[in-house]
C-alpha positions in Angstrom: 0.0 0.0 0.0 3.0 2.5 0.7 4.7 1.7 -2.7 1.3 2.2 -4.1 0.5 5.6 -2.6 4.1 6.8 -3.6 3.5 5.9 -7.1 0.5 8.5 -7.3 2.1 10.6 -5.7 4.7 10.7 -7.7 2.8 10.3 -10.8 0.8 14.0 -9.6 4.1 15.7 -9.6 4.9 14.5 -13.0 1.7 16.0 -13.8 2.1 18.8 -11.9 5.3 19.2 -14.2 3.2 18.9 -17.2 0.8 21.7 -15.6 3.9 24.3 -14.5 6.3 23.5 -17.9 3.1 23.6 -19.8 2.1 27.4 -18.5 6.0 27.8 -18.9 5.8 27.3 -22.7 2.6 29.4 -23.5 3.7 32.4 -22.1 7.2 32.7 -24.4 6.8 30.3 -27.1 7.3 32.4 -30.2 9.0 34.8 -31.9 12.4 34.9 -30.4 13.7 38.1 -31.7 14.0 40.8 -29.2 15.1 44.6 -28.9 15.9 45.8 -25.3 18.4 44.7 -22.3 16.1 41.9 -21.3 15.7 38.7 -23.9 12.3 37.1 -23.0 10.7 40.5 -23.6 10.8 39.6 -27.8 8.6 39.9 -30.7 7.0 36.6 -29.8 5.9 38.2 -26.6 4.4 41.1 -27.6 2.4 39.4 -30.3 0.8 36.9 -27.5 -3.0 37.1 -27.0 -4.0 37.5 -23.3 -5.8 33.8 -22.7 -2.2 32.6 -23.0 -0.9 34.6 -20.2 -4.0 33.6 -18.3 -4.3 29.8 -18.4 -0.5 30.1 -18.1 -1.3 31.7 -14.3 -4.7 29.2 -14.1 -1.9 26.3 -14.5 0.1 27.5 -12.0 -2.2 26.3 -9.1 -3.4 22.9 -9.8 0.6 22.3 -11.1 2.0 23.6 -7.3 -0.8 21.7 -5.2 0.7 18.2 -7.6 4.3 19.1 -7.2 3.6 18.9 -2.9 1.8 16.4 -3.2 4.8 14.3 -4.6 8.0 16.5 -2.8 6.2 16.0 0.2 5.9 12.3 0.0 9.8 11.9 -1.5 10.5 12.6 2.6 9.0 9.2 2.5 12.5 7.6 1.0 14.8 9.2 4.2 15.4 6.7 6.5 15.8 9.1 9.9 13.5 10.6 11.6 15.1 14.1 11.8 16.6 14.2 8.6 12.7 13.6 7.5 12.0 16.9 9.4 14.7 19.0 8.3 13.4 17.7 4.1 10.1 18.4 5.3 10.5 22.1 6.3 12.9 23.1 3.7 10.4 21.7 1.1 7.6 24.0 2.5 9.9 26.8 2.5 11.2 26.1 -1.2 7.7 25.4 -2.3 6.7 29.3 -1.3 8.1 31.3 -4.1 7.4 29.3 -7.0 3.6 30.8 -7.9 5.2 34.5 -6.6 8.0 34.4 -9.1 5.8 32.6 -11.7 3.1 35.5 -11.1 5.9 38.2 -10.9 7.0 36.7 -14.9 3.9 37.0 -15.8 2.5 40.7 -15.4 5.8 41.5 -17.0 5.1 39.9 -20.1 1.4 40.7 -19.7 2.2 44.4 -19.8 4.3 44.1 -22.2 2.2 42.3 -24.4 -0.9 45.0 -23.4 1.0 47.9 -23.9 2.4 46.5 -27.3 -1.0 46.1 -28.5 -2.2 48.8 -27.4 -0.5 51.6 -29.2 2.6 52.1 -26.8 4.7 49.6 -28.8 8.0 52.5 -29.0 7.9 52.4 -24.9 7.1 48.6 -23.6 10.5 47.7 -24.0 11.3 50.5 -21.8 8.6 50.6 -19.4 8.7 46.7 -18.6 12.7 47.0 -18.0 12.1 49.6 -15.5 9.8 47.5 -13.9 11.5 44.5 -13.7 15.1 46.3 -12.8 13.9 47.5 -9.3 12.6 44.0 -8.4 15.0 41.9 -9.9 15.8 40.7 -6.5 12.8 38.7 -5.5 14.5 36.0 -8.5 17.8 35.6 -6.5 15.9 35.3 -3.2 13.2 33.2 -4.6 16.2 30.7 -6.0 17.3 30.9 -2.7 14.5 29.5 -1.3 13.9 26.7 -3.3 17.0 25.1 -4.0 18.2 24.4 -0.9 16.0 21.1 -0.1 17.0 19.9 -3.5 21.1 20.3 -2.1 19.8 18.5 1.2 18.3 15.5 -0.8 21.6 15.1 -2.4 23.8 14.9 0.9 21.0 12.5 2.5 21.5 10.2 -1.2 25.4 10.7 -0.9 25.7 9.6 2.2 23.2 6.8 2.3 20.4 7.9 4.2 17.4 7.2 1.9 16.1 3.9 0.4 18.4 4.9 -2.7 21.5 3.4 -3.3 24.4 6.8 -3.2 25.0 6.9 -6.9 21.5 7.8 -7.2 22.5 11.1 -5.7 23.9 12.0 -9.3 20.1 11.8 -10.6 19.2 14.9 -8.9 16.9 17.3 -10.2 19.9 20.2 -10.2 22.2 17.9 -12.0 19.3 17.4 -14.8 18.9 21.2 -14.7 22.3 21.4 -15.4 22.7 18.9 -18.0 19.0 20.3 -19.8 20.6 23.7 -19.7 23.2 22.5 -21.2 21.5 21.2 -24.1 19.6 24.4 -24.4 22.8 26.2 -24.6 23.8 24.0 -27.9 20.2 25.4 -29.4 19.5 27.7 -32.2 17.6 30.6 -31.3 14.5 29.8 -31.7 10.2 29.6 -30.5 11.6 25.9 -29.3 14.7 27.1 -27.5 12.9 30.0 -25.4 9.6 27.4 -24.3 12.0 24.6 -23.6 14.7 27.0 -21.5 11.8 28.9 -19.4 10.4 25.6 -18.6 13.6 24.1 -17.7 12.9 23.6 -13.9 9.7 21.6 -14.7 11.5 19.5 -17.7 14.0 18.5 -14.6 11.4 18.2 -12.3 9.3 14.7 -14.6 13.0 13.4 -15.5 13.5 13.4 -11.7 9.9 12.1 -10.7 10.7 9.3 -13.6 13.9 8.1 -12.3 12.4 7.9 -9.1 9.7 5.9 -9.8 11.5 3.6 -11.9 14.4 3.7 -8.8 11.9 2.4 -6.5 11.2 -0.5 -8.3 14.1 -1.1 -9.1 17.1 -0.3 -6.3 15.2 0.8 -3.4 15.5 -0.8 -0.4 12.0 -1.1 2.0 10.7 2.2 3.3 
């Protein structure tokens, strides 16, 4: 019954992945070309009807309730009680920022887009930059917040204190960050490139759920 509950769980964050990435892609797949200091304010942007900003937000909520869902139950795999704790209340902390820096993305790019439309096309670039510039820190804060419970998971794997054997530690979700970004690097500029790079937390995100799973059946001991 415990294998069987962790398998939906981790089954909603994959599709809480597909929720998240899938509200990542709407609001910047397009045009890539772009004219100011900041490159996801391009063409493609501006050009972007409003219900894709909007279900991109609508997205946002069911995908963050589905991603607890499962990080909560990955505390599951840790074998001590107060490492389990510590997981547990850096996850919550983590989880805080990602709808307030998905939100704070998106009346950017809203505005833009509105003001674009709207007859102030010579000034968006302008207006959104000032904007964003003043508030630019809440990204390095939010980051701050919700990577650190991904670090923890990899010292409890390294040093043996989940059902994981330690080389699983090298499946982490930051590693596959690192790796997709990577990739994304070796792209063309392109609609492709911008959807797949701003959703790049959420492509790592089902790689790691996946791996998971499939580690479970496969190398995990009882839990």
């Amino acid at each position: 019954m415990k294998k069987n509950r962790m398998n939906t769980a981790l089954a909603c964050g994959m599709l809480g992945c597909l929720c998240y990435g899938g509200g990542d892609w709407l609001m910047m797949y397009g045009n890539p070309t772009y004219h100011g200091t900041l490159s996801w304010l391009t063409e493609g942007v501006a050009a972007m009807p409003q219900w894709r900003f909007d279900l991109a937000m609508v997205l946002a909520f069911p995908g963050i309730l589905l991603y607890g869902i499962a990080l909560f139950a990955v505390q599951g795999f840790i074998t001590g009680e107060r490492q389990r704790k510590v997981y547990h209340y850096l996850n919550a902390f983590g989880l805080t920022p990602w709808i307030a820096l998905h939100l704070f993305y998106i009346m950017i790019l809203t505005l833009f887009a509105w003001l674009n439309r709207n007859g102030f096309a010579g000034d968006a670039a302008a207006i959104c930059e000032g904007l964003y510039t003043p508030l630019a820190w809440l990204v390095p804060v939010s980051e701050a917040l919700m990577l650190p419970v991904f670090v923890y998971w990899f010292g409890l794997q390294i040093s043996g204190k989940t059902a994981f054997p330690r080389w699983m530690a090298f499946t982490n979700v930051l590693i596959i960050y690192g790796v997709l970004k990577g990739v994304s690097l070796l792209m063309p500029a392109s609609a492709f490139r911008l959807g797949f790079t701003n959703g790049l937390m959420s492509e790592s995100m089902i790689v790691w759920f996946a791996i998971l799973l499939i580690g479970m059946k496969k190398t995990a001991r009882s839990f």
